[in-house]
C-alpha positions, 0 to 999 in steps of 0.5 A: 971095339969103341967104334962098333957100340954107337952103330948098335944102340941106334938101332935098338932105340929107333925100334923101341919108339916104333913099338911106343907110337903104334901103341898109343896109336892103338890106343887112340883108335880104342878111345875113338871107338868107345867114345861113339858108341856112348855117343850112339847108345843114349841117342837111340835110348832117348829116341825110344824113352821119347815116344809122345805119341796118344796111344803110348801116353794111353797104354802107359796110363792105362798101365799105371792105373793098372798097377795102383789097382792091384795095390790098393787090393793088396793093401785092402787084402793086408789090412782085412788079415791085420784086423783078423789077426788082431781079433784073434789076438785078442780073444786068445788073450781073453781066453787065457786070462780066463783060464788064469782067473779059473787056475787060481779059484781052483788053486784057492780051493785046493789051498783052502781044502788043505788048509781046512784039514777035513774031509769032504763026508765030515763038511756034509755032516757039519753043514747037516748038524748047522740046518738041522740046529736052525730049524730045532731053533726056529721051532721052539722059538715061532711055534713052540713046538716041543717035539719037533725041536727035540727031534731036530736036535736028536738029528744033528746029534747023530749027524754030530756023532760020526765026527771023531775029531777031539775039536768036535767034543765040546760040541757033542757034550754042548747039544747032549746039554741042550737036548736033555734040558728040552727033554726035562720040560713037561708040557709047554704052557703055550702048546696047552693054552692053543689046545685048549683054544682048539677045543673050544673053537671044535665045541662052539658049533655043538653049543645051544645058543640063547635068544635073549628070552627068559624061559617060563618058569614052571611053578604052582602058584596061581593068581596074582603071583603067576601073573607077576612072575610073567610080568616081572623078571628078576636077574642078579646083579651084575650079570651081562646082558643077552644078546638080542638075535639081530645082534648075534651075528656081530657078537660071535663075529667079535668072539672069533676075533677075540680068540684069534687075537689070543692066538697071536698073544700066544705066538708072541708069547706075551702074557698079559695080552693072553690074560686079557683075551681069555677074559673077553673071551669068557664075557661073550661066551656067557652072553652068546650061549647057553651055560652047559657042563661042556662049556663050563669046563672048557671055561675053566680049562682056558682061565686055568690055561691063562693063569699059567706062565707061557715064557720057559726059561730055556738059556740052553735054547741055541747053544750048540748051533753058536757052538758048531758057528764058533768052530767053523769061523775059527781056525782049523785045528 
């Protein structure tokens, strides 16, 4: 048995090396085989990377600007949309902002509308009440016109009455004050003074004027005695002297602005200027025209008229129109 193992193992490693030589050979043949083909794969690839030629320089050039060209066109395409984009960004922010600001002003309103506590009817009527109490003021004090303000103030005491709030009774009783202290005036002096200006302004074109000439006095005597009363004429002392006719029309001139002057002492309501006007103008009325009834008694009118006092003591004038500011200014109730 000893002698057969050597015989048997001989064999089975001379077969074991064949098999390992043929495979390195194979292998060997392989790496060969590989190795020229990366060998031949560059050289064909530079030979055709490697074309110098004019023509190919020109159509790789002409390819190049090609392709600069249409980037630089997408480039100017991407731009224009960016700046359109921006420019819609812009006014899209704008718009909002505006939408904001007109959020808030009408959040503002609404608020103030609460806040207020009244209705849309009773604001119409206070802001009536309040021009209706300006313009019985402006009345009675630039123009003293009696009936005027006492109508402008019956006005806005029915604009007045149809606001049932408790906050508004101190009003209503503040304008019946007011209204009935312009009622209990009589006649305004003021009103009667430009009335009587009026008059005599209508009766000065009726009037007969005078020339500056004395008439003949109608008498009996004869002789020496007639002939001295034509010659010499006899005036009281003191008494203004006639106008002479080229001196008329200067003298009736400053009679117009005499009243007119009188007039505004009247709207000013300034006493002693009045007086004083009435005075002037008595002094030209006795010179320019003839003493008739008619103007003796618009003479004593208007001096009656000067005498008067044209300041009334109103201190309830204004009072509901304070009243109705110091309720809008102050908080609602």
């Amino acid at each position: 048995m000893n002698a057969n193992q050597p015989t048997t193992s001989t064999p089975r490693s001379a077969a074991r090396t064949g098999a390992a030589v043929l495979a390195v050979g194979l292998l060997a043949a392989l790496a060969y085989l590989g190795y020229d083909r990366l060998l031949k794969t560059p050289k064909a690839a530079s030979g055709e990377t490697l074309d110098l030629s004019a023509e190919a320089l020109d159509r790789r050039l002409l390819a190049a600007e090609q392709a600069l060209t249409a980037v630089q066109s997408e480039r100017r395409n991407l731009q224009q949309r960016l700046d359109e984009a921006s420019s819609r960004t812009s006014l899209l922010r704008d718009e909002m902002l505006g939408l904001s600001e007109r959020a808030a002003l009408i959040e503002d309103s609404v608020r103030e509308l609460g806040a207020g506590g009244r209705s849309v009817q009773e604001s119409l009527r206070v802001n009536e009440a309040e021009m209706l109490l300006s313009m019985s003021r402006e009345r009675w004090l630039l123009s003293g016109d009696l009936s005027g303000t006492i109508h402008a103030l019956e006005l806005a005491a029915n604009a007045v009455a149809g606001l049932k709030g408790p906050q508004w009774l101190n009003l209503r009783q503040t304008m019946a004050q007011e209204l009935a202290a312009f009622r209990a005036i009589e006649a305004d002096p003021r009103a009667i003074a430009r009335g009587e200006l009026d008059a005599l302004e209508d009766l000065l074109p009726l009037l007969p004027k005078t020339d500056g000439i004395t008439p003949a006095i109608v008498s009996n005597e004869h002789g020496i005695k007639r002939l001295l009363n034509a010659l010499v004429q006899i005036q009281p002392t003191g008494q203004q002297n006639l106008i002479s006719p080229s001196e008329r029309q200067a003298a009736q001139t400053a009679l117009l602005l005499e009243i007119s002057n009188a007039r505004m002492a009247l709207q000013l309501r300034h006493d002693g200027e009045f007086k004083r006007s009435v005075n002037r103008i008595d002094r030209w009325l006795t010179r320019l025209y003839a003493q008739t009834p008619a103007l003796k008694e618009r003479r004593e009118r208007l001096r009656a008229s000067a005498a008067a006092t044209l300041n009334i003591p109103m201190p309830l004038s204004g009072s509901s129109l304070q009243e109705l500011q110091r309720l809008k200014q102050g908080p609602a109730p």
